[in-house]
N, C-alpha and C positions, 0 to 999 in steps of 0.2 A: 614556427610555432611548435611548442614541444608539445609530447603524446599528452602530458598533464593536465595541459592549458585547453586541448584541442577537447580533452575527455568533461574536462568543467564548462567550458562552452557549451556541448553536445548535451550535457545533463542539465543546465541552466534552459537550453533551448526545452527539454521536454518539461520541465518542472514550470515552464512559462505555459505550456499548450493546452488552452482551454478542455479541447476534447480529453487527454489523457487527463487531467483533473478530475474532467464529468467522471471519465470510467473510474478513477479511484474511487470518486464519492457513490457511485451506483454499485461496487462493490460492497465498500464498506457498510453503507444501508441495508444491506442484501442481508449482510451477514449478521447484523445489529436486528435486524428481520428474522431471520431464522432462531436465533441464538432468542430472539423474545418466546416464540413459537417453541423454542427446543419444551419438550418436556421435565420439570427436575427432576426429575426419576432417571433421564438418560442423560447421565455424565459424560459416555463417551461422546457422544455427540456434542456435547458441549464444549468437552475440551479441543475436538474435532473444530470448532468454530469459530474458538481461543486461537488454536493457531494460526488457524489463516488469517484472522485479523492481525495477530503479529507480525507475520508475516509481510502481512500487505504495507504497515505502518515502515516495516523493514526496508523494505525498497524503496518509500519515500523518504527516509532519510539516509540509505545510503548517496543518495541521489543529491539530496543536501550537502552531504559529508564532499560529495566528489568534488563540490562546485569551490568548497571555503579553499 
């Protein structure tokens, strides 16, 4: 099995795993939570919570990317 296959397997098995889903989606809420919460007045914070939603969106698709 080459390192490619063994690496899209390995990323297919976590993108299947109920628990690391849950923890995406209890991130993601968190942050969709906070970012309601943010004040408008405080941008940094806001952008602050911009990125890590990107972020997080990041890693499930590179995750995707691995498996194609």
């Amino acid at each position: 099995m080459t390192d490619v296959r063994a690496r899209a397997e390995q990323c297919q098995r976590l993108l299947d795993d109920p628990n690391l889903q849950q923890a995406f989606q209890s991130v993601r809420d968190a942050l969709h939570q906070a970012f309601a919460k943010c004040p408008t007045n405080d941008a940094d914070t806001m952008v602050d919570i911009r990125k890590r939603l990107h972020l997080l969106c990041s890693v499930e698709e590179n995750l995707r990317i691995a498996i194609q």
